[in-house]
Structures are given as structure tokens and as C-alpha cells.
N, C-alpha and C positions, 0 to 999 in steps of 0.2 A: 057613969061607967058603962051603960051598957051602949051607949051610942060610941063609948069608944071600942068595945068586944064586935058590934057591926060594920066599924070602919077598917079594923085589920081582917073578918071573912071576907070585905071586898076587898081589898089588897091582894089577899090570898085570890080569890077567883079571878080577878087581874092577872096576875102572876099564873096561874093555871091557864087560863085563855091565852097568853102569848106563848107560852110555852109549849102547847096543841098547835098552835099556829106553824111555829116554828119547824114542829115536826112534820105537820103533814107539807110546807113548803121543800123541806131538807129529802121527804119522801117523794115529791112530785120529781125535785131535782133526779133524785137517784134511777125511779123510774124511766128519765128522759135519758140518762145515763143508757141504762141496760137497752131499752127500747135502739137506740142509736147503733150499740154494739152489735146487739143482735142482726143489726141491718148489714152491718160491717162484715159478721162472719159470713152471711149468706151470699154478700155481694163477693165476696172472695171464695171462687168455684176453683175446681183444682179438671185441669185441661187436661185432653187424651194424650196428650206428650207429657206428660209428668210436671211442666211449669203449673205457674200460680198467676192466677189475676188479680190485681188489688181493685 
């Protein structure tokens, strides 16, 4: 019995470890998201005649 009680904590810390993974993956994404945008707003200056540059 008890080696089957130690075979479902590692299942668990399995399932915990991919699940960490997945966020900090899902986090890098979003980062490279904002990072990108940010780059986007700045590149978009607004000119002495009122236009816009993209």
C-alpha cells in the first residue's frame, strides 16, 4: 500500500511540474507579447504636422 501512496505523490509532482512549466512558457509568451508592443507604441511617434508614423 505504501508504495502505491508514493506512486500517486509522484504523479502529483508530475502533474505540478508540467503545470509550472506550462505557465512560465505561457508567461515568457506574454512577456514577448508586451515587450513587441511596447516596441510598436514607441515606434509610432506622432510628427509636427499632426500625421502619424507606423
Amino acid at each position: 500500500m505504501e508504495g502505491y501512496i508514493k506512486n500517486i505523490e509522484l504523479q502529483f509532482l508530475v502533474i505540478n511540474y508540467i503545470g509550472l512549466q506550462e505557465k512560465y512558457e505561457r508567461k515568457k509568451h506574454c512577456d514577448k507579447i508586451q515587450s513587441n508592443s511596447s516596441l510598436t507604441i514607441k515606434r509610432t511617434s506622432n510628427h509636427k504636422d499632426g500625421t502619424k508614423s507606423a
